[in-house]
C-alpha positions in Angstrom: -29.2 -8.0 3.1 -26.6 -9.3 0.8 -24.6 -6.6 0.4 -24.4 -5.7 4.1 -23.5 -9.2 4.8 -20.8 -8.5 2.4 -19.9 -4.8 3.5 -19.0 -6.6 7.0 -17.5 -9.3 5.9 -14.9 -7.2 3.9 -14.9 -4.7 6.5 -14.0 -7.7 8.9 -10.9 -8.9 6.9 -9.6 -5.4 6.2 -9.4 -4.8 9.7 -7.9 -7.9 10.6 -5.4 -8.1 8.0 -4.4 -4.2 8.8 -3.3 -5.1 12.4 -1.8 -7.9 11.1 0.2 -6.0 9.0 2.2 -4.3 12.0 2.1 -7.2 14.3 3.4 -10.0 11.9 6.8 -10.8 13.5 7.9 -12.3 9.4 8.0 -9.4 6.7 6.6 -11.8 4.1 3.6 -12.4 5.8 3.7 -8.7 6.6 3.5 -8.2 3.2 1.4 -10.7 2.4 -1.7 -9.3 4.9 -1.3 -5.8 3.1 -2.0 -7.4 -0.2 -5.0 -8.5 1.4 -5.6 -5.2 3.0 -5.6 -4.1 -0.4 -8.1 -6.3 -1.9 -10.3 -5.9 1.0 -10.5 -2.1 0.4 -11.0 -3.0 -3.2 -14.0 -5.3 -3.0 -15.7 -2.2 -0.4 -14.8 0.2 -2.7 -16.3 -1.9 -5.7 -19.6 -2.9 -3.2 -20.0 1.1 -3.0 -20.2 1.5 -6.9 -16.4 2.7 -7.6 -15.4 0.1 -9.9 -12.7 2.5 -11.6 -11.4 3.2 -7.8 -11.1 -0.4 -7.0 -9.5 -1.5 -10.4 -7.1 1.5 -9.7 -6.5 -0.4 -6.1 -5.7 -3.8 -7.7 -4.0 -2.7 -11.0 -1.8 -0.5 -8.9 -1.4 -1.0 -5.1 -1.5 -4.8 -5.4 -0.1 -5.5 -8.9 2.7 -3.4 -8.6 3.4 -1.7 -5.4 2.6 -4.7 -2.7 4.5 -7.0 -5.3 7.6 -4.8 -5.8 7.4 -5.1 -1.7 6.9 -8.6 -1.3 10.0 -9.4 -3.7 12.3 -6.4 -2.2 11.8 -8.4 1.5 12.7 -11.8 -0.4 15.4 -10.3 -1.7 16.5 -8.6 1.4 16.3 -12.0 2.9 15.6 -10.3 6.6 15.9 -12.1 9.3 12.9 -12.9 12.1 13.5 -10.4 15.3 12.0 -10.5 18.9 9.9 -7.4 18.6 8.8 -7.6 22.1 10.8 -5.3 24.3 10.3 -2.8 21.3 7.1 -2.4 21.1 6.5 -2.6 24.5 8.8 0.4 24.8 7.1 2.3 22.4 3.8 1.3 23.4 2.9 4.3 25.2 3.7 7.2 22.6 1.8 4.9 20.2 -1.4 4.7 22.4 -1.6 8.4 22.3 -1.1 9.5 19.1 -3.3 6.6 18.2 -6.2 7.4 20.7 -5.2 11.1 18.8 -5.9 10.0 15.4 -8.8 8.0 16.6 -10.7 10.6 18.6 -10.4 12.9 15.2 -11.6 10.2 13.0 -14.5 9.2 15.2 -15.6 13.0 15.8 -15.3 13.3 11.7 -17.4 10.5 11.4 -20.3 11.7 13.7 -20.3 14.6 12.4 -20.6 13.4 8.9 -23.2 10.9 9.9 -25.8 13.6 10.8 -26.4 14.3 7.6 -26.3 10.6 6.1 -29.2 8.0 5.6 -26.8 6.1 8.6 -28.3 9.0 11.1 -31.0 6.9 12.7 -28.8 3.9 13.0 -25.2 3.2 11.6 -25.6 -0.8 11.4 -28.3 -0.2 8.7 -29.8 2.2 6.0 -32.4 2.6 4.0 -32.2 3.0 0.0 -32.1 6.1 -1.8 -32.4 6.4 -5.3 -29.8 8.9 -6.1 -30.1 8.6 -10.0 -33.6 10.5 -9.7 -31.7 13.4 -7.6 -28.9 13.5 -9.5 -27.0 13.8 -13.4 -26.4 10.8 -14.4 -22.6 10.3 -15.6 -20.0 7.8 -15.5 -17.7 7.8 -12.5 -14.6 7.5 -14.9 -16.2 11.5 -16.5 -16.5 12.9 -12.8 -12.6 11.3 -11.5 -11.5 13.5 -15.2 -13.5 16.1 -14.7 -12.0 16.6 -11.0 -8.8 15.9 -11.7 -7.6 16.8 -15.5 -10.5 20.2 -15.2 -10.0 21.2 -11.5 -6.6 19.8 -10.5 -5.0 19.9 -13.2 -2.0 22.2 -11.9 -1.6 20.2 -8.6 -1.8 17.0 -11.5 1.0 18.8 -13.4 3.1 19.5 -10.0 2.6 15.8 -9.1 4.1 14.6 -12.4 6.8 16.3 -12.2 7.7 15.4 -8.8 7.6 12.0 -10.2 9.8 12.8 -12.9 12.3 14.4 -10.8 12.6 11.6 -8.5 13.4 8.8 -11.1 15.8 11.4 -13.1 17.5 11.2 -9.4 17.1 7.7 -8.3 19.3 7.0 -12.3 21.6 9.6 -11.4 22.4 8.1 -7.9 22.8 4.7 -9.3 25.2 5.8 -11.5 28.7 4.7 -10.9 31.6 7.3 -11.9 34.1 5.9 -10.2 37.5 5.4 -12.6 37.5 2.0 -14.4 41.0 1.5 -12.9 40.2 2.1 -8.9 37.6 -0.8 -8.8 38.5 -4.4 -9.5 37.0 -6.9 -11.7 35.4 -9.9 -11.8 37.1 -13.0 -14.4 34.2 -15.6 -14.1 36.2 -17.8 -16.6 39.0 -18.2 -14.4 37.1 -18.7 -11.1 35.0 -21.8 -12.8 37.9 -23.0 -14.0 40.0 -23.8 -11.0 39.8 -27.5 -9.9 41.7 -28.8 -6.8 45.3 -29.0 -8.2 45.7 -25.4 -8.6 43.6 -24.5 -6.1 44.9 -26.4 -3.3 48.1 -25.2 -1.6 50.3 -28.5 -1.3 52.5 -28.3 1.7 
């Protein structure tokens, strides 16, 4: 009872905070609401038994991706806009590939469901003791087995795409303009100027 209590509650917030995320007229609090998208998917995630899945969520989508976000929009320092005409504009095309997406996830879902302890009612389920059906292993052993044994070429591939775009994002940042075409900055001589030699007497 406590857990589905729980389950809904999380369920709830994640929702909330995910429509808040693309109606939020200030980026902070944009950004804000996903880091608390984030944890909400976290806390399911750890209420369904994948603690190493919701650790991953926390260590890497809040601690370092939503972050690296939040302080990218404060540096950006963007300004509040009237996003009314635009998404009313764009409304329609939105509703339908929405109602799209939504049609497919709902028909994947009731499909799925047939074949699920959820099949007699989706608000509640009965326990099953999967430990006496099933090898018991450590979900850490099953995410390596699946990845590093079965993946482990698309692992490689995806590696290396990383690699390749930081080797490019250092490459692009680097400057090779002549030292002689671009000026330069004398911060000695701009903090000392007072308002004799800066001042133009007529």
């Amino acid at each position: 009872m406590i857990l589905n209590i729980l389950y809904y509650t999380f369920s709830s917030v994640l929702v909330i905070s995910s429509f808040m995320v693309i109606t939020a007229q200030n980026a902070v609090f944009s950004v804000l609401f996903l880091v608390l998208s984030f944890l909400s998917a976290a806390s399911l995630l750890f209420l369904l038994k994948c603690e190493f899945l919701s650790l991953v969520f926390i260590l890497i989508y809040v601690g370092a991706i939503a972050i690296l976000f939040l302080f990218v929009v404060m540096m950006l320092d963007l300004k509040t806009s009237n996003k009314t005409e635009n998404s009313l504009k764009y409304f329609p095309f939105g509703f339908i590939i929405g109602s799209v997406f939504l049609t497919e996830i709902g028909l994947v879902i009731a499909e799925t469901f047939k074949t699920n302890p959820y099949k007699n009612s989706v608000l509640s389920n009965f326990y099953i003791n999967w430990f006496d059906k099933l090898d018991v292993f450590t979900e850490i052993q099953s995410v390596g087995q699946v990845v590093y044994t079965q993946y482990v070429l698309q692992f490689l591939i995806a590696g290396n795409v990383l690699l390749l775009a930081t080797l490019a994002a250092v490459v692009l940042t680097i400057n090779t303009t002549p030292k002689e075409n671009y000026k330069t900055q004398t911060i000695f001589k701009q903090l000392s100027r007072n308002y004799k030699n800066v001042l133009v007497h007529a």
